[in-house]
TIKESE-339960 format. One line per field, with one value per residue: residue number from 1; residue in three letters; chain; x, y, z of N, C-alpha, C in turn. Coordinates in Angstrom, 2 decimals, padded with zeros to 5 digits. Last residue first. Example, Ala and Ser with C-alpha at 12.3 -4.5 7.8 and 13.67 -1.06 7.14 Angstrom:
# residues 2
n <- [2 1]
res <- [SER ALA]
chain <- [A A]
nX <- [012.85 013.19]
nY <- [-002.25 -005.69]
nZ <- [007.08 007.80]
caX <- [013.67 012.30]
caY <- [-001.06 -004.50]
caZ <- [007.14 007.80]
cX <- [012.90 013.20]
cY <- [000.03 -003.30]
cZ <- [007.87 007.80]
# end
This chain:
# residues 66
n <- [66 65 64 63 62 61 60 59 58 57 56 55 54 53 52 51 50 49 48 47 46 45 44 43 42 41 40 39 38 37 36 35 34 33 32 31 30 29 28 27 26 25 24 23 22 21 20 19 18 17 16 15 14 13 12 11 10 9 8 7 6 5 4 3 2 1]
res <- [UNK UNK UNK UNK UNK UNK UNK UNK UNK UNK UNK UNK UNK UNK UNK UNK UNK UNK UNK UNK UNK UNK UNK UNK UNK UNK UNK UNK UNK UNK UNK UNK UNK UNK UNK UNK UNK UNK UNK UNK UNK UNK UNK UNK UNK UNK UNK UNK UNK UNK UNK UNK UNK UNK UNK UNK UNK UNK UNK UNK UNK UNK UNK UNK UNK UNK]
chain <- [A A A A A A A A A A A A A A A A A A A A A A A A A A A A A A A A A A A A A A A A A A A A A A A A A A A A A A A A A A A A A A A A A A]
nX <- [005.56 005.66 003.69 004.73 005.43 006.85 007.96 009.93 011.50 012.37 012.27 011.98 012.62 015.92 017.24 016.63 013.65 011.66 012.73 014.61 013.14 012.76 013.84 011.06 009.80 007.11 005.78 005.22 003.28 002.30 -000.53 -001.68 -002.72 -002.46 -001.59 -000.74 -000.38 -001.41 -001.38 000.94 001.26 002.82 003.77 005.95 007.87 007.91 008.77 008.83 008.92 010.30 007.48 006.02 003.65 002.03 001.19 -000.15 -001.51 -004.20 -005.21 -006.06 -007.07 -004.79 -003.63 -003.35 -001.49 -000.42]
nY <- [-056.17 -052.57 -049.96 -047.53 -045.18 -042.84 -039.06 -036.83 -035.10 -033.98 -033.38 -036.52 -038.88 -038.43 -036.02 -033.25 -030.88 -029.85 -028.88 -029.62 -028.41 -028.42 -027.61 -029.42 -031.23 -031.59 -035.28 -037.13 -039.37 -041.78 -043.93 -046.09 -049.08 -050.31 -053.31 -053.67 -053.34 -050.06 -047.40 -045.48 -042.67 -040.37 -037.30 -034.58 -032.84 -031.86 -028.88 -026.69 -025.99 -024.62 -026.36 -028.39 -028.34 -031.66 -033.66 -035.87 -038.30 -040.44 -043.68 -046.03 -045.10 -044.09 -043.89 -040.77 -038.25 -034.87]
nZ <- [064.11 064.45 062.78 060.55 059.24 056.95 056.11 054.31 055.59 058.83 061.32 063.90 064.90 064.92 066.24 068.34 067.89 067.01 064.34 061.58 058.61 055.48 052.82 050.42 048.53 046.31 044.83 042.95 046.03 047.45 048.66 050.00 051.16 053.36 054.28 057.81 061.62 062.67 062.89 060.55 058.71 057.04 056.57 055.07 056.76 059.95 061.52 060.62 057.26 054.35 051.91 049.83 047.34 045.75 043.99 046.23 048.21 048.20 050.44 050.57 053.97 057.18 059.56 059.80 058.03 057.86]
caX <- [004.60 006.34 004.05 004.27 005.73 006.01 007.62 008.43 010.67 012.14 012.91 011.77 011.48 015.44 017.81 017.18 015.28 011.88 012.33 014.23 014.20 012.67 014.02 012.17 009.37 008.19 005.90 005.55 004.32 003.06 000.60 -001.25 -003.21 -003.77 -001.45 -001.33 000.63 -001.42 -001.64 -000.79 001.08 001.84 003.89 004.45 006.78 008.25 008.91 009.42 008.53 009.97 008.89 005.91 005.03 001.92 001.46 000.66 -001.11 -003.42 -005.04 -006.40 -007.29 -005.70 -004.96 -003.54 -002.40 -000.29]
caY <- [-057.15 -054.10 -050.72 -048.70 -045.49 -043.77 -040.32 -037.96 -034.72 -035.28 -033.60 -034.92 -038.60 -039.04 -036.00 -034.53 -031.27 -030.07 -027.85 -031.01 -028.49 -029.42 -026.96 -028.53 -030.97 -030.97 -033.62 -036.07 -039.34 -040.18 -043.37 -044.86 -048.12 -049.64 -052.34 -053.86 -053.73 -051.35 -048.35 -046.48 -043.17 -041.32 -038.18 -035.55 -033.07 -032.76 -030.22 -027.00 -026.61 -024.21 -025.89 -027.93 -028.32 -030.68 -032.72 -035.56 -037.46 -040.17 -041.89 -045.36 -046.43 -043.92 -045.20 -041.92 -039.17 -036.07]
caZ <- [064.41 064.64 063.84 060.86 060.50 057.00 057.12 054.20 054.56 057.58 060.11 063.36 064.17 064.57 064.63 068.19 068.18 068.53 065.29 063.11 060.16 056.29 054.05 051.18 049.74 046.25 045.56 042.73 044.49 047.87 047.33 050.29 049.28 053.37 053.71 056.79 060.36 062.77 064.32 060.57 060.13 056.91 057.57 054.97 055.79 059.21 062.18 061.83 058.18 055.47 052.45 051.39 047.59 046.47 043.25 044.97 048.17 047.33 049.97 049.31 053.25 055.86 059.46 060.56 057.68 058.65]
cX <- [004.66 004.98 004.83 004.86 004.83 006.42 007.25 008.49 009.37 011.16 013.52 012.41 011.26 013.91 017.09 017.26 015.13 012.80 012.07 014.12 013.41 013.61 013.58 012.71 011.30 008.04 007.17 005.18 004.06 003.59 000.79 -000.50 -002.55 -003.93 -002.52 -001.40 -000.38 -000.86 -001.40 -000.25 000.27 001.72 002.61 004.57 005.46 007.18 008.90 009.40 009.49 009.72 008.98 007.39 004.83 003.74 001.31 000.47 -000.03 -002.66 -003.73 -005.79 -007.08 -005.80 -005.28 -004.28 -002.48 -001.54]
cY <- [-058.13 -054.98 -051.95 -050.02 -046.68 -044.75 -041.20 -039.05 -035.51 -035.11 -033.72 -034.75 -037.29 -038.98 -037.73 -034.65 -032.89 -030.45 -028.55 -030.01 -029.53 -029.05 -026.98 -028.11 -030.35 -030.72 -033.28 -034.77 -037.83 -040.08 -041.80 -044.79 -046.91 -048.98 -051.71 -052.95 -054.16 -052.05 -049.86 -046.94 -044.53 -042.43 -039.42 -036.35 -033.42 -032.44 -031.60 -028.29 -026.63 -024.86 -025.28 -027.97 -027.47 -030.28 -031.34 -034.31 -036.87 -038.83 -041.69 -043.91 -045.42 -045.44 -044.73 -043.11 -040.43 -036.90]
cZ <- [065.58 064.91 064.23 061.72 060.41 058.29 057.05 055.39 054.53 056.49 059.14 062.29 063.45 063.93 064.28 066.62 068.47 068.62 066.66 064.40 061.16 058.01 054.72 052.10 050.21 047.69 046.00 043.72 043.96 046.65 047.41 049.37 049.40 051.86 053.56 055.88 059.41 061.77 063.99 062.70 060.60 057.81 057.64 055.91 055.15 058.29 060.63 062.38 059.06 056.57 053.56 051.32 049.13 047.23 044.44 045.02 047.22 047.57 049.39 049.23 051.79 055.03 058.03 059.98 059.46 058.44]
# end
């Protein structure tokens, strides 16, 4: 889980199993910050607190309304 990152590069990583979500890249505020998600392996992903919206999910990106 990223907050607010500037530039970060997340790759070549494999996440399976999880109870809640994958990757999850998160800002507070509307702008771009450089975040690049590319070649990872992400699997059998469950939505462990339940419901079927924020939970999971392999990759997240959330950024705020303007």
């Amino acid at each position: 889980m990223s907050f607010d990152a500037r530039g970060l590069l997340v790759t070549r990583n494999t996440i399976q199993g999880t109870n809640d979500n994958g990757i999850e890249i998160l800002r507070t505020a509307v702008g771009d910050d450089g975040t690049l998600v590319a070649d990872n392996r992400i699997e059998d992903i469950k939505a462990g607190p339940g419901g079927s919206g924020q939970y999971g999910n392999a990759s997240t990106r959330f950024v705020p309304p303007m």
